[in-house]
C-alpha positions in Angstrom: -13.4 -50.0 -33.0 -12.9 -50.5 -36.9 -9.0 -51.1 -36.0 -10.0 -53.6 -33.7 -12.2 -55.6 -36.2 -9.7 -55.3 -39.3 -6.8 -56.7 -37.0 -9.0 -59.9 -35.7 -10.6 -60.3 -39.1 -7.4 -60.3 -41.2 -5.5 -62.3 -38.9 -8.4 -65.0 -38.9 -8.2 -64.7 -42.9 -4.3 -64.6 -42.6 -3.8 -67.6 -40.4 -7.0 -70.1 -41.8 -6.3 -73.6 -43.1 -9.2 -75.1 -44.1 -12.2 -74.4 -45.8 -11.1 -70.4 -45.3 -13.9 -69.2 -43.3 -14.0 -66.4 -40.8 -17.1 -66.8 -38.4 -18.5 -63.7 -37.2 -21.4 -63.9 -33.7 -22.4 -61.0 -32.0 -24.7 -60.6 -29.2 -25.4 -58.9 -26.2 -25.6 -60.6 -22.5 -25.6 -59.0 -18.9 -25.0 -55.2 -20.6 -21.9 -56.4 -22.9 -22.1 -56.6 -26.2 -20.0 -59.7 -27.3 -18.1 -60.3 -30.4 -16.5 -63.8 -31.6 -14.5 -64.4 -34.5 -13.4 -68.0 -35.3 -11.5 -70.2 -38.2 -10.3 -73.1 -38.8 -6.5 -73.5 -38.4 -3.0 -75.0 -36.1 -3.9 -75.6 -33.0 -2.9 -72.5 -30.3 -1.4 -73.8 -27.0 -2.6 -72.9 -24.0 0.6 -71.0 -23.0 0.6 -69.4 -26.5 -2.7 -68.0 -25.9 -1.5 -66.0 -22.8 1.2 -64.7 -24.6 -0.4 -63.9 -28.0 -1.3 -60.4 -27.0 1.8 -59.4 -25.8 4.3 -57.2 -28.4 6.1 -59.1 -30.8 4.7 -62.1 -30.3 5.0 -65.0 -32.7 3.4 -68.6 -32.1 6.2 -71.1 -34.2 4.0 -73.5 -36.1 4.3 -74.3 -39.6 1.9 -71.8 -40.7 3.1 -68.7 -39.0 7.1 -69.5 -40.9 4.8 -69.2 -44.2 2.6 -65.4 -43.6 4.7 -62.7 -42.6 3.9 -60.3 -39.7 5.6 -58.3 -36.8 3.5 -59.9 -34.0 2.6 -56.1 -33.2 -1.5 -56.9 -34.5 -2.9 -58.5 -31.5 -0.7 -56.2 -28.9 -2.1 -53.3 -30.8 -6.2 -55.0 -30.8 -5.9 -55.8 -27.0 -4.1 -52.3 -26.3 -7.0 -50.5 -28.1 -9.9 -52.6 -26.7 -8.8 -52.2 -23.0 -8.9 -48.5 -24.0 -12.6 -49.3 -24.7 -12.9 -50.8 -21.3 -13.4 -53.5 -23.2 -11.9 -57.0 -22.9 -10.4 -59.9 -25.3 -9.0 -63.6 -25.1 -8.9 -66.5 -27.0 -9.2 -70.0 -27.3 -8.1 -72.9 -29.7 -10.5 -75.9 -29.0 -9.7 -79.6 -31.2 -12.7 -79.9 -34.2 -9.8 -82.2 -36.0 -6.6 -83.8 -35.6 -4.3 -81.0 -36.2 -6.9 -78.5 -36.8 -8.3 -76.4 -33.9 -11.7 -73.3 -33.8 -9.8 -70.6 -32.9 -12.3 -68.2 -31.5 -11.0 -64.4 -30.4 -13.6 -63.3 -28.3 -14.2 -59.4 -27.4 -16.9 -57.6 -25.2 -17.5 -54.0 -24.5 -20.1 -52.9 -22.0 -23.3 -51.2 -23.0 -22.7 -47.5 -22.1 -25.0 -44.2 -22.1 -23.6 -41.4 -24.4 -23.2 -40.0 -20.8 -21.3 -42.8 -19.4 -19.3 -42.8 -22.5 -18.6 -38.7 -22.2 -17.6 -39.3 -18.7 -14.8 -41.9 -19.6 -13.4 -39.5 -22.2 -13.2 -36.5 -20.3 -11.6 -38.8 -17.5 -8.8 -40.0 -20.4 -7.8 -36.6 -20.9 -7.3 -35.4 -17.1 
């Protein structure tokens, strides 16, 4: 889990424009818990967003030329938090011209230390 955070928060940090904020919510809904981090920065396409996860993936704006990075991060946070049976996505909604929220949002449902023993054992079978 503390992989999963420092990939989404440092990329949010990396990748911010303006006013370089990182917006942290959590809550819980429906026996998820629910996390959304958010910044300010270039607008994500939608087909950019389905392929952001995916290894080596780079979105070509103006911004990404500028901060280095192997496009492994993301693969590696959605990799991890399926392994969680968890789930992530994102979206890039307008706030500006040329600036977009980008919100990563990740859930993981609310498990007993017995439903959480029984997925383990099942990993290693």
């Amino acid at each position: 889990f503390q992989q999963i955070m420092t990939n989404i928060i440092e990329n949010s940090a990396k990748y911010s424009v303006k006013y370089l904020k990182t917006k942290i919510k959590t809550f819980y809904k429906d026996e998820k818990v629910f996390i959304e981090v958010s910044n300010t920065a270039i607008p994500i396409s939608t087909k950019d967003c389905d392929k952001i996860f995916t290894k080596f993936a780079r979105i070509d704006n103006p911004l990404t030329r500028k901060v280095q990075g192997s496009g492994l991060g993301l693969y590696i946070t959605k990799n991890l938090t399926e392994k969680m049976n968890g789930e992530i996505s994102v979206k890039s909604e307008n706030i500006e011209p040329d600036l977009d929220e980008i919100t990563f949002a990740i859930s993981f449902p609310i498990l007993t230390i017995e439903e959480q023993a029984r997925i383990k054992c099942n990993q290693y079978l």
